[in-house]
C-alpha positions in Angstrom: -16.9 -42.7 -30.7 -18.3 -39.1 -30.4 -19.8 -38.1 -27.3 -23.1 -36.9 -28.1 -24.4 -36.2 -24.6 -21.3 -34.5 -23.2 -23.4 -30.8 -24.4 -27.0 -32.5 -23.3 -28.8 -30.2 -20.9 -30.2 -33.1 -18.7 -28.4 -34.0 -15.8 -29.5 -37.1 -16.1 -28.0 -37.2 -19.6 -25.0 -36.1 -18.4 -24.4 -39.1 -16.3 -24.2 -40.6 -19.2 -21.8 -39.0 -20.9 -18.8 -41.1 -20.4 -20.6 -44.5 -21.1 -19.1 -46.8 -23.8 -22.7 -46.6 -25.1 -23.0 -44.7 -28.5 -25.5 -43.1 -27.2 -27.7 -40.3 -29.0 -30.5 -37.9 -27.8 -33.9 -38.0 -29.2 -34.2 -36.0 -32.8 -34.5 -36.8 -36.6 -30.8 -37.7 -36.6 -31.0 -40.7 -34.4 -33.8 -42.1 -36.1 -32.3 -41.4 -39.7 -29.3 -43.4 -38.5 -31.0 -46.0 -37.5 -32.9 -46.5 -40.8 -29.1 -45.8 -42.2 -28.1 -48.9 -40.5 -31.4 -50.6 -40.6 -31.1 -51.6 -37.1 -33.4 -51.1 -33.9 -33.9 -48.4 -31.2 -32.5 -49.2 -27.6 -34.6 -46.1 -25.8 -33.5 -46.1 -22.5 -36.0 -43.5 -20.2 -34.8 -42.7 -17.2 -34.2 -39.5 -14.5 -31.2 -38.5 -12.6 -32.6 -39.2 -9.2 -33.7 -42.8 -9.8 -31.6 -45.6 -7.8 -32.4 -48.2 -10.3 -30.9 -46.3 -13.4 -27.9 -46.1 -11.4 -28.0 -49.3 -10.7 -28.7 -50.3 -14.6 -26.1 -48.1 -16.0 -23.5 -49.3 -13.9 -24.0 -52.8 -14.5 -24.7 -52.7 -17.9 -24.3 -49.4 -19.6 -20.9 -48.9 -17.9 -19.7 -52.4 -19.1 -17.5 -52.6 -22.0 -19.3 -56.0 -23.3 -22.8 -54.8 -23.4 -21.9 -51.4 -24.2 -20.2 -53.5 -27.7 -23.8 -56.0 -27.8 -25.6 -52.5 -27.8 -23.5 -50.5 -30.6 -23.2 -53.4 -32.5 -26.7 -53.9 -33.4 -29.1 -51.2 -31.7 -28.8 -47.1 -32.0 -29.0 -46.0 -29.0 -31.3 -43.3 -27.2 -31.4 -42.1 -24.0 -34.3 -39.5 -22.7 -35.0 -37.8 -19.3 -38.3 -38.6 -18.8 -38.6 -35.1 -16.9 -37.8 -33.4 -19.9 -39.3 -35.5 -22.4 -42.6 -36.6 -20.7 -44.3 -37.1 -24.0 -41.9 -39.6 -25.0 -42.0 -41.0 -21.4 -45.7 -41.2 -21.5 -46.1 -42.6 -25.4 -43.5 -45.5 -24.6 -44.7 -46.2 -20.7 -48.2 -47.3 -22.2 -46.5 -49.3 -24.2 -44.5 -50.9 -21.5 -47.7 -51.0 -19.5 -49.6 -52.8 -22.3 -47.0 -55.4 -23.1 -45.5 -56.2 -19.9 -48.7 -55.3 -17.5 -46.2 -52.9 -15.3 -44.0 -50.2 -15.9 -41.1 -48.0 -14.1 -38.0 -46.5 -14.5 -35.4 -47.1 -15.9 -37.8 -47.9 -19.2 -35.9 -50.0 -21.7 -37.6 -50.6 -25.0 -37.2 -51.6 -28.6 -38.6 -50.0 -31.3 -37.8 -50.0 -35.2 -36.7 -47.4 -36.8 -39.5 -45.6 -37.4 -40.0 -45.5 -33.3 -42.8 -48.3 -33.3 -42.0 -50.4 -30.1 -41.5 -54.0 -30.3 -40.4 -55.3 -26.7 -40.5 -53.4 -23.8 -39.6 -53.8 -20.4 -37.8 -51.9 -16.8 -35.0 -52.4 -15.3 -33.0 -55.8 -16.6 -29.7 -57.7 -14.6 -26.4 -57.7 -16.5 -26.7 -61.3 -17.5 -30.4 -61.1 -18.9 -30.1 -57.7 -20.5 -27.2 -59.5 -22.4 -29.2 -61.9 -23.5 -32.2 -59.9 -24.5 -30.0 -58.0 -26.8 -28.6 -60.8 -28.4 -32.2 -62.2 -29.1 -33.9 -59.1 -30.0 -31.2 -58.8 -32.5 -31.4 -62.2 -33.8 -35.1 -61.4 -33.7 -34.5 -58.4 -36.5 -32.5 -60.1 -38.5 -34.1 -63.5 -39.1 -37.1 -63.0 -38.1 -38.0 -59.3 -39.3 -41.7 -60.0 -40.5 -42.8 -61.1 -36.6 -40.9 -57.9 -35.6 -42.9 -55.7 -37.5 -46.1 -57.6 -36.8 -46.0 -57.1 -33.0 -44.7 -53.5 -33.7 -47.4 -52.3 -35.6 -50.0 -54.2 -33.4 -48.7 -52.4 -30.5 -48.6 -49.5 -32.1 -52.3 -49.8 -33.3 -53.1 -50.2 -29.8 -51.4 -46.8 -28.4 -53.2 -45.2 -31.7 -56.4 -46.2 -30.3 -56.3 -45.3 -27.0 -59.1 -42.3 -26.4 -60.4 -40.9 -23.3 -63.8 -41.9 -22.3 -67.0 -39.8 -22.8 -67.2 -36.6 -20.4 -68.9 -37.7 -17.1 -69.9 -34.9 -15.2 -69.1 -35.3 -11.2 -71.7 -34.7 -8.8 -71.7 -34.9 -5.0 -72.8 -38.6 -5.2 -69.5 -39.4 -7.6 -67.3 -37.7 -4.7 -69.3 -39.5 -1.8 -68.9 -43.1 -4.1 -64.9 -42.3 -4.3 -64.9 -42.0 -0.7 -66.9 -45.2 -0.2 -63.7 -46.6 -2.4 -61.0 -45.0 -1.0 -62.2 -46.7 1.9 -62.2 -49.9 0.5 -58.1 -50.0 -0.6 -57.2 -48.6 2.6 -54.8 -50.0 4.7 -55.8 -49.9 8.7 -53.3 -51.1 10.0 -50.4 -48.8 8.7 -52.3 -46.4 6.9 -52.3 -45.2 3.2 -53.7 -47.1 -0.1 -52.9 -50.2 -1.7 -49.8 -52.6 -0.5 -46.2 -51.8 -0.7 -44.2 -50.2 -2.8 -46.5 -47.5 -0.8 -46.8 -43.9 -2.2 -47.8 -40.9 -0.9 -51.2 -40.2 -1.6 -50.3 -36.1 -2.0 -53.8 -35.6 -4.4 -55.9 -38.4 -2.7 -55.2 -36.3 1.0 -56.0 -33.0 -0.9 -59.3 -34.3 -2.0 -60.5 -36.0 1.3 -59.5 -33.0 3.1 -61.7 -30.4 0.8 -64.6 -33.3 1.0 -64.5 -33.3 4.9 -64.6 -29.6 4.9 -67.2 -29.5 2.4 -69.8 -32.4 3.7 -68.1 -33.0 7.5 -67.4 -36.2 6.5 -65.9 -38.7 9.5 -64.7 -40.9 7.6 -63.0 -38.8 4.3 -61.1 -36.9 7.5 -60.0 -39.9 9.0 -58.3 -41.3 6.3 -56.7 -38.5 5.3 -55.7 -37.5 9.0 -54.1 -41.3 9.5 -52.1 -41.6 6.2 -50.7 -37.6 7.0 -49.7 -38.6 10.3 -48.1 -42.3 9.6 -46.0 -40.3 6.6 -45.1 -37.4 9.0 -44.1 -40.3 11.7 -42.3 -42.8 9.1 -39.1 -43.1 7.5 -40.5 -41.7 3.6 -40.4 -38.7 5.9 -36.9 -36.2 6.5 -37.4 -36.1 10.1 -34.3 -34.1 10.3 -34.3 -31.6 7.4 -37.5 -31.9 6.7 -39.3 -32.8 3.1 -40.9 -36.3 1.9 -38.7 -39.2 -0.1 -40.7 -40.2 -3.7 -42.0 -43.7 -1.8 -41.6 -46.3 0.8 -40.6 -49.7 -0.4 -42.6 -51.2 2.7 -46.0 -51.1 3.5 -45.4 -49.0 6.8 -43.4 -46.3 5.5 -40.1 -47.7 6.9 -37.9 -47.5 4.2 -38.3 -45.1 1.8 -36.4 -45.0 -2.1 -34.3 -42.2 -1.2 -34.8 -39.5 -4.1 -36.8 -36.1 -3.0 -38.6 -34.6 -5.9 -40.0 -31.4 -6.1 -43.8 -32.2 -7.4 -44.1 -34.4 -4.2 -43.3 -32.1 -1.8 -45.0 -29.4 -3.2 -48.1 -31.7 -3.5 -47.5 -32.4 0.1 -46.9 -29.6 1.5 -50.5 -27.9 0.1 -52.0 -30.9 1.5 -50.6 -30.7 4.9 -50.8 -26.9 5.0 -55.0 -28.3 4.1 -54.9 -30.5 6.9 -53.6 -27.9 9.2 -56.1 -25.3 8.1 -58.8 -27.5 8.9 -58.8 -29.1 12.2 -55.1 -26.5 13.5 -53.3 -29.9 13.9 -49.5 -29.3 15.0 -48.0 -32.0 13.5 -49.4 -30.8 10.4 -47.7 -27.2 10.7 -44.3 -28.7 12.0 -44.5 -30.4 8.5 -44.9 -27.8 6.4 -42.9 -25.5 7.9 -40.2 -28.0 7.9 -41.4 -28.5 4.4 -40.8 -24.9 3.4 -37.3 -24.8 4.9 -36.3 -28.3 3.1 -37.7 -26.3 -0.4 -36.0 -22.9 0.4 -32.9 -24.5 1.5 -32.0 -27.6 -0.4 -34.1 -27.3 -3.6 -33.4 -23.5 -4.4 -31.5 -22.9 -8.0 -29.7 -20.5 -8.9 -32.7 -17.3 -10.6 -34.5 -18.2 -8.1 -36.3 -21.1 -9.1 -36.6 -24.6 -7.9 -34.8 -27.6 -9.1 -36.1 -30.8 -9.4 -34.3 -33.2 -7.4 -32.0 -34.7 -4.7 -30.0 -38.4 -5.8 -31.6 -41.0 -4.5 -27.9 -42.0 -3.9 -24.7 -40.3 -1.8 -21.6 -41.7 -3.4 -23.0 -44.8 -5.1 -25.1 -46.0 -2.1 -28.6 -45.5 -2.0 -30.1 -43.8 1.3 -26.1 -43.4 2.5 -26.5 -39.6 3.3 -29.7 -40.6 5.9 -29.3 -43.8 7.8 -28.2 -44.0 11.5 -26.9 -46.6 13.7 -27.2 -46.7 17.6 -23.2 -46.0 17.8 -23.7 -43.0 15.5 -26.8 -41.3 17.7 -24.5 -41.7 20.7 -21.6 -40.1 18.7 -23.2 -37.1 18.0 -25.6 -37.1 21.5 -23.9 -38.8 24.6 -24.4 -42.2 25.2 -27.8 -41.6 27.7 -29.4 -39.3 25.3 -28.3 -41.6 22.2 -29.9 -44.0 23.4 -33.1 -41.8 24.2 -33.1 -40.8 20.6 -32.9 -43.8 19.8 -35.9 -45.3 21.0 -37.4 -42.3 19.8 -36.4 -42.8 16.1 -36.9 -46.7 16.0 -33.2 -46.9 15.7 -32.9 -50.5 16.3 -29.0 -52.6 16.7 -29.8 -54.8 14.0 -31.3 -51.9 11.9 -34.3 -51.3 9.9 -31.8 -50.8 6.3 -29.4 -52.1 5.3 -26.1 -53.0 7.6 -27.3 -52.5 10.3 -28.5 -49.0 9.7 -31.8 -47.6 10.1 -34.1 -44.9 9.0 -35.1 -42.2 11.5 -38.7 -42.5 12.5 -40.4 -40.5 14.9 -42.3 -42.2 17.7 -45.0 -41.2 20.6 -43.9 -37.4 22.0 -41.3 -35.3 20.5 -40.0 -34.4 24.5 -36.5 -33.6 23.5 -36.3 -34.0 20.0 -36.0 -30.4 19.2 -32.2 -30.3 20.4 -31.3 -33.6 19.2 -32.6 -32.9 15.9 -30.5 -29.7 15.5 -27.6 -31.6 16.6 -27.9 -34.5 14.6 -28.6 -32.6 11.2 -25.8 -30.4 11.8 -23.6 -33.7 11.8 -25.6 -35.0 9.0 -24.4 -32.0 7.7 -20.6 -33.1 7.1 -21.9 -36.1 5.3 -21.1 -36.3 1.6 -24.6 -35.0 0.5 -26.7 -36.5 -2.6 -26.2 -34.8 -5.9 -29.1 -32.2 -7.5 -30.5 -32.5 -10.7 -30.7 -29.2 -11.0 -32.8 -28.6 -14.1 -35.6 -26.3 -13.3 -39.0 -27.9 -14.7 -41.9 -25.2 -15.1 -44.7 -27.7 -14.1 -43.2 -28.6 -11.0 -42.0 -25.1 -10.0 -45.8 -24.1 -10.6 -46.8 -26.7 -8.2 -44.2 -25.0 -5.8 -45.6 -21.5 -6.3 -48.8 -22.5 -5.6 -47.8 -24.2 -2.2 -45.0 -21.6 -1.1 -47.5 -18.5 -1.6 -50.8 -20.1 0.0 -48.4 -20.9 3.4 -46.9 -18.3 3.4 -50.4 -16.4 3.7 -52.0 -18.7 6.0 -49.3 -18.5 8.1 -47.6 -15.0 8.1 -44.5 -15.9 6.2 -43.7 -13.5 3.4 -40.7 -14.9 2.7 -42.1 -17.8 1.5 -44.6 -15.9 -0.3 -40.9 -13.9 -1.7 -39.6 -17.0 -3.1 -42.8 -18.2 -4.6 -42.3 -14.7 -6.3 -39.1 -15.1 -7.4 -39.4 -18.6 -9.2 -42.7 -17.2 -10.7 -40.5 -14.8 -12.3 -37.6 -16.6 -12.7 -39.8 -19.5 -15.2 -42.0 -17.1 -16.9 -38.8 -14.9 -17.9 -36.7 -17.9 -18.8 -39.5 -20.5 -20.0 -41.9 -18.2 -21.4 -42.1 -16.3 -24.7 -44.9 -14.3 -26.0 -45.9 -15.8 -28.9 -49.2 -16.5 -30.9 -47.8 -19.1 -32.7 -44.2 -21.8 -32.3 -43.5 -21.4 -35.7 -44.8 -24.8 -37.4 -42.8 -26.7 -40.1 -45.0 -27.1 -43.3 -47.9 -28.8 -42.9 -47.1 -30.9 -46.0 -44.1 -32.2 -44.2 -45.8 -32.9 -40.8 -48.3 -34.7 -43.0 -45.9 -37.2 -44.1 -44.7 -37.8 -40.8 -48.2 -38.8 -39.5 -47.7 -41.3 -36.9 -44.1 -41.3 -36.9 -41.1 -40.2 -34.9 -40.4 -36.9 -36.4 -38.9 -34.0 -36.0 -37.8 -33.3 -32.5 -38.5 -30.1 -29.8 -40.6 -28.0 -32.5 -39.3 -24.9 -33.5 -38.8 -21.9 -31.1 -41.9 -20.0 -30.4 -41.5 -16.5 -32.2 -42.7 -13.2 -31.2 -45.9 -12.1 -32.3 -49.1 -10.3 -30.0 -48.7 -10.6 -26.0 -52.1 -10.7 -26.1 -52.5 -14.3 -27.3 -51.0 -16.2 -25.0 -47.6 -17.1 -23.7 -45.9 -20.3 -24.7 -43.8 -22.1 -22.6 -40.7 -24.3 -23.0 -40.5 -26.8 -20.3 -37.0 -27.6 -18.9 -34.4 -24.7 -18.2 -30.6 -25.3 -16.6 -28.1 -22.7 -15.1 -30.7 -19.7 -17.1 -31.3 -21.2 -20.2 -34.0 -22.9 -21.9 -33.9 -26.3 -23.2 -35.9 -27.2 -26.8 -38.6 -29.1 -25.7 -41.9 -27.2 -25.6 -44.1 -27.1 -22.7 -46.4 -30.0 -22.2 -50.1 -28.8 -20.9 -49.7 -29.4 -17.4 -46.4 -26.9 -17.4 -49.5 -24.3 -18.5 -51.6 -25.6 -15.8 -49.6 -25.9 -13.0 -48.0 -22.9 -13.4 -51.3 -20.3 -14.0 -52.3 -22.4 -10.8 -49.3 -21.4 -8.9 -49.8 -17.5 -10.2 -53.3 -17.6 -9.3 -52.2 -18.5 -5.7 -49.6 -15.7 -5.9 -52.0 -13.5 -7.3 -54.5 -14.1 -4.1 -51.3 -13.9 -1.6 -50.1 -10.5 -2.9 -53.1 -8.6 -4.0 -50.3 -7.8 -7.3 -52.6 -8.0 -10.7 -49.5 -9.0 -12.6 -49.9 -12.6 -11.7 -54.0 -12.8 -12.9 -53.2 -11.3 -16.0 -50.4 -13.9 -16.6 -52.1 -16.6 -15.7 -55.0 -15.3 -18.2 -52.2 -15.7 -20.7 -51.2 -19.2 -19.8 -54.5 -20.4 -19.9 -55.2 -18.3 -23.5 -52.3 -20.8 -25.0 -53.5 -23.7 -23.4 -56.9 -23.7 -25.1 -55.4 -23.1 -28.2 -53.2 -25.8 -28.3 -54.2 -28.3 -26.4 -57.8 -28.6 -26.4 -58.9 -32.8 -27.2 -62.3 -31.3 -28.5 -64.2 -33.1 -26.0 -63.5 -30.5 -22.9 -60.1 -32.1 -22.3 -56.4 -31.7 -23.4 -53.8 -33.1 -25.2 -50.6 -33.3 -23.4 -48.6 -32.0 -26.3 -49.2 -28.8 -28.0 -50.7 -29.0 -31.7 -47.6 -27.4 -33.0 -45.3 -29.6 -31.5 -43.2 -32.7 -32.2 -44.8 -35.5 -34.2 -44.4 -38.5 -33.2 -46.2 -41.8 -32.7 -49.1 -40.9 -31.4 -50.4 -37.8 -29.3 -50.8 -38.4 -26.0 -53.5 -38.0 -23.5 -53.5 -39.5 -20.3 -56.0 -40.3 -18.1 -56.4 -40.0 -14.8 -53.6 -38.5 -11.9 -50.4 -40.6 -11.2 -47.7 -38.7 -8.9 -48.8 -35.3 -10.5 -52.0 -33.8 -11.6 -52.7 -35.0 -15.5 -53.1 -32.7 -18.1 -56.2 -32.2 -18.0 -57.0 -31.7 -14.3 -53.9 -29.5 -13.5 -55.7 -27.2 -16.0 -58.8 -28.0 -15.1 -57.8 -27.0 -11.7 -56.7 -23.6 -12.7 -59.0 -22.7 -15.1 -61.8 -23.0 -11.9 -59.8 -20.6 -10.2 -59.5 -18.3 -12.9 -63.3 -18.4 -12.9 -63.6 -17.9 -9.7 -61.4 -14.7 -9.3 -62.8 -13.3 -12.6 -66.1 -14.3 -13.7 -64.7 -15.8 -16.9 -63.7 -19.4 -18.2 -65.9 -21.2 -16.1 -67.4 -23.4 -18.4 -63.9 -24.6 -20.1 -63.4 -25.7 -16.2 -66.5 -27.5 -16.3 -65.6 -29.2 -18.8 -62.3 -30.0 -18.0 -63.7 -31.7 -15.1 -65.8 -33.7 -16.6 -63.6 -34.7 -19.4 -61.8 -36.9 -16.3 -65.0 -38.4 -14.8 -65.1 -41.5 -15.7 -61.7 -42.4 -15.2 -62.2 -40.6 -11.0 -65.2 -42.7 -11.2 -63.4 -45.9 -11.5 -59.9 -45.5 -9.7 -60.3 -42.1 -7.2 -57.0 -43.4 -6.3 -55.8 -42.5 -9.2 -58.0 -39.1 -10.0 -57.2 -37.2 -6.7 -56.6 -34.2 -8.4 -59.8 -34.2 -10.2 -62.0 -34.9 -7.6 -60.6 -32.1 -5.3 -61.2 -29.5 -8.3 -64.6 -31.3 -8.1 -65.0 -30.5 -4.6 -63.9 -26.7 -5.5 -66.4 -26.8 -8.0 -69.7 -28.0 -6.1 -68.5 -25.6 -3.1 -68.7 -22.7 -5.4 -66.1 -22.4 -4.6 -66.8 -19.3 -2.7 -65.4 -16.1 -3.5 -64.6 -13.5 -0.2 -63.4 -9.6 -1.1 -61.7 -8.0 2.0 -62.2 -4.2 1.1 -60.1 -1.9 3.3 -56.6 -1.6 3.7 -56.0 -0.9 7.7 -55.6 -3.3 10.7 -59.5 -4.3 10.8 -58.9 -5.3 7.1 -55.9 -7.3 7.9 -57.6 -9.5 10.3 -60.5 -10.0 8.4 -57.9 -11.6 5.5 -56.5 -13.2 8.2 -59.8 -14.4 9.1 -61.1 -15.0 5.6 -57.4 -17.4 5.1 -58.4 -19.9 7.4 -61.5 -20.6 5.6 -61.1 -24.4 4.5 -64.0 -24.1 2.1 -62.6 -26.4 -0.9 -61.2 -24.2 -3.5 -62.0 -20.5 -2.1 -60.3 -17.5 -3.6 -59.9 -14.9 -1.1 -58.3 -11.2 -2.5 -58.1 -7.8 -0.6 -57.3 -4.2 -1.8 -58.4 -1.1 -1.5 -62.2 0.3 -2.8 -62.6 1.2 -5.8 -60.0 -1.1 -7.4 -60.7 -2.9 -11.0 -60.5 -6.3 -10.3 -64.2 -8.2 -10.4 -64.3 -8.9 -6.7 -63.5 -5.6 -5.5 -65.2 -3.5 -7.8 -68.3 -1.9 -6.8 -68.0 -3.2 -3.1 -67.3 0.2 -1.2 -66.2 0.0 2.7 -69.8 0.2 4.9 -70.0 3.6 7.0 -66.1 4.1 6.8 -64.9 0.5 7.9 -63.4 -2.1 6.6 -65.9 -4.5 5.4 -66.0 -8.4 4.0 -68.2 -10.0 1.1 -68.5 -13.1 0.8 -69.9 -14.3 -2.5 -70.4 -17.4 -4.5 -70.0 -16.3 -8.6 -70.5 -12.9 -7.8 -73.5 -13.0 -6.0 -72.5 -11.9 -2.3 -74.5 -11.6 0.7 -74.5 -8.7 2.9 -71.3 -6.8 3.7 -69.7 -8.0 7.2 -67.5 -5.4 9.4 -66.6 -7.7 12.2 -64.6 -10.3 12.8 -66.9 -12.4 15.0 -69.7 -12.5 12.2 -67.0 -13.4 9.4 -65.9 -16.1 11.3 -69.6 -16.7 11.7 -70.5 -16.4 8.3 -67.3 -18.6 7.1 -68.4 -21.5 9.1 
């Protein structure tokens, strides 16, 4: 049996190398030998951090009798969601439609033309076995009901269209407050019931409304749910960084995996949270944030990778738990004990055997010194394994949050590393291109609603001027083949746009201008929103769209989002963000849980978002940008330079009688020049 994922870029891929499952990758040849063989698809999506797809391919994929059930009558597939979202996304709605819930690992069926049958999650030994033997059965003898509830599936992902634009106004942000409220849970904070996740968007978007409006109530939320994540288990109270969710309603237990798009998320919205009302609990966090990123997440180039194993040598949570004997080990038996009652370390446990999470109750007192001492021992643990695939969506998300902290709060190495991936993923991910190099159109034509060729072909040179492309996924410095999905564009210009405000360097704008030049080119829906797939890309069942904000901004809003700040800096594209925004109204207006990211661009958007130009370049100047930093009007670009300079907010704004002088402006229109720090702060608000 040839092992077809032993070269596979994917970590996750890789650990499935040595199954007896024949597996393939996605691509023309898997689906040709299906039709060869006339047999179904097994697709099994999944990521390397995810305790379940351990879980699964142990029992079932490692086992020599379904592995024979599976290569007897299916081919095969198996796809990294991370690196594949578009096939993630296509065959999750399908799960979604047919079962009413989805998750990881994804197991579906689908004939050979990639139309899915029967789809479900995660299955027991025993019942998978059985499934397969009556899908199976299913194909053979009764092929015509098959292909009935395929194609009416199928039908049903082809229709799926994003409402009309609904443009969001302050009464659509004060209704999704009014709901917010509504699925909130008072007595251990958060939304919705458990499995409980962290509302990273949702927080971001109550935070810019409370600034905006002075909202009690959209600061309260936000200020309970950061605190009862900062104070539960979800949180690393030792090294810092969140886990992907609790399994409980109280953020006890959390599943284990850290993943970079969370705690990026996180950490803008805490650094938010401390920017607005100077909370410490909200600085410890993202500092302790930052250090988790820069020290644990850190690939080799310089930019991020994408996750830490749920699991530590097979067990889930293994590298984290504590018992009461092993805080005394490490502290003395008085302090031990101290610690914890601090940490809601309990003899019979709050996990499994016995063990507990660590949990951080009433004041820190000594913490401090314990916490160095018990994260050195922690330390000597065997540690969980990193996918280390670099993804560029997620590392834009990282820029973005590693260069606004590191401005707020004085830390230019922070601001150094956000550099440095920024680099890093444009160098390796990006090629200038004004095209990817299409197969006929003839050929796509034929493949119209059907799995076809895989990854594209790679982007060839042609003017810089038009646009960079992006290819998503990169591992130990090289690219992979699948092309960049929209919200790789728009989470990365947001991230350069950040750096570009942090460092003053023009590099970054004119990038970003580049980034956002390709994504309306080839992503555009027509109706203000965008695709998730390029128009040059992979055909395949359908082209996805999605709606609405899950765990990461969509599509549509991560662009969305940058394209206001583009506007903002420059003058230009602000109507493209207008409508991006608006392309995602209705579906903030019906589920803001589920739209966090749209309604804080929305936020940005009504505020202005105001624009303030620091023109000088001594010590006055510096503490006006300090000044101007701590500004927690949603969405506001601050940039300093010298006078004179080209960009649109410094040009034509000279210094006032010699000093160092401040505009603040709202689309370019700026009141009078300020020289003191008193009236900025003043002026600010």
């Amino acid at each position: 049996m040839a092992n077809r994922l032993a070269s596979a870029m994917s970590p996750y891929l890789l650990q499935h190398a040595d199954n007896p499952v024949d597996w393939h990758e996605w691509g023309p040849a898997a689906l040709a030998e299906a039709k060869r063989r006339d047999v179904p698809i097994l697709l099994s999506v999944g990521y390397a951090a995810c305790h379940w797809c351990h879980v699964m391919a142990r029992e079932s994929f490692s086992d020599e009798k379904v592995a024979a059930a599976i290569n007897a009558g299916f081919v095969p597939i198996k796809v990294d969601r991370e690196e594949r979202p578009d096939i993630d996304a296509i065959y999750m709605n399908a799960t979604v439609a047919t079962t009413g819930q989805g998750g990881w690992p994804m197991t579906c069926f689908l004939t050979p033309d990639g139309e899915p049958f029967a789809c479900g999650t995660y299955y027991p030994r025993d019942q998978f076995l059985r499934l397969l033997d009556a899908v199976a059965a299913a194909w053979e003898k009764n092929r015509d009901a098959v292909t009935q509830s395929s194609a009416e599936v199928t039908a049903h992902l082809r229709a799926l269209s994003a409402p009309p634009p609904a443009p969001i106004d302050a009464a659509t942000l004060e209704a999704a407050v009014t709901t917010l409220q509504g699925s909130f849970d008072p007595v251990n904070a958060g939304f919705g019931t458990a499995p409980k996740f962290p509302p990273s968007m949702v927080l971001t978007f109550l935070l810019r409304h409370a600034a905006r409006t002075g909202s009690a109530p959209a600061l309260d939320l936000a200020e309970r749910t950061a605190t009862a994540m900062a104070r539960g288990g979800i949180y690393d109270q030792l090294a810092g960084g969140f886990a992907r969710y609790s399994v409980d309603e109280a953020w006890v237990v959390p599943h284990f995996e850290k993943m970079l798009y969370d705690n990026a998320l996180l950490l803008r919205a805490y650094l938010h949270w401390f920017r607005l009302t100077g909370a410490p609990l909200a600085e410890r966090v993202v500092r302790e944030t930052c250090s988790f990123l820069l020290a644990d997440l850190r690939a080799p180039g310089g930019g991020f990778a994408s996750s830490l194993n749920a699991e530590t040598g097979g067990v889930e949570g293994a590298t984290y738990v504590w018992s009461p004997a092993e805080l005394a080990e490490v502290l003395g038996r008085v302090d031990g004990a101290r610690a914890a009652e601090l940490l809601g370390v309990t003899p019979g446990g709050t996990y499994e055997g016995g063990s507990s999470t660590l949990r951080l109750h009433g004041d820190v007192g000594e913490w401090p010194t314990w916490r160095a001492a018990l994260r050195a021992a922690r330390s000597r643990r065997a540690q969980p394994d990193v996918d280390d695939k670099v993804v560029a969506s997620w590392n834009g998300l990282a820029i973005a949050a590693l260069a606004e902290a590191g401005a707020l709060l004085a830390e230019p190495d922070w601001i150094d590393a956000a550099a440095s991936a920024a680099r890093f993923v444009l160098d390796v991910h990006g090629t200038a291109a004004s095209q990817t190099g299409q197969a006929d159109q003839a050929g796509q034509a034929d493949q119209a609603g059907q799995a076809g060729r895989a990854g594209g072909s790679r982007p060839e040179a042609g003017d810089p001027a038009a646009g960079v492309r992006l290819w998503r996924v990169s591992r130990n410095g090289r690219a992979g083949e699948a092309l960049g999905a929209a919200d790789d564009y728009g989470n990365l210009a947001e991230g350069l746009l950040a750096l570009h405000q942090a460092t003053g360097e023009s590099e970054w704008l004119g990038r970003a201008r580049r980034l956002l030049a390709a994504a309306l080119e080839h992503f555009p829906d027509g109706r203000g929103g965008f695709y998730d797939t390029p128009d040059d890309g992979e055909v395949l069942l359908h082209r996805p769209r999605t709606a609405g904000d899950n765990a990461e901004p969509c599509a549509t809003s991560a662009l969305a989002g940058a394209l206001l700040t583009y506007s903002a800096l420059t003058g230009d594209l602000r109507a493209e963000a207008g409508a991006a925004i608006a392309a995602e109204g209705a579906a903030a207006a019906r589920s803001p849980r589920f739209a966090g990211w749209t309604l804080a661009v929305a936020e940005a958007a009504i505020a202005g978002p105001r624009q303030v130009a620091i023109v000088g370049t001594d010590e006055a100047a510096a503490d006006l940008l300090a000044a101007a930093r701590g500004s927690a009007s949603p969405g506001q670009v601050t940039l300093a330079g010298a006078p004179g300079g080209e960009h649109p907010l410094l040009s034509g704004r000279p210094l006032v009688d010699g000093r160092s002088s401040a505009y603040v402006c709202e689309q370019f229109v700026c009141r009078r020049p300020i020289t003191t720090l008193a009236d900025l702060r003043a002026e600010l608000g």
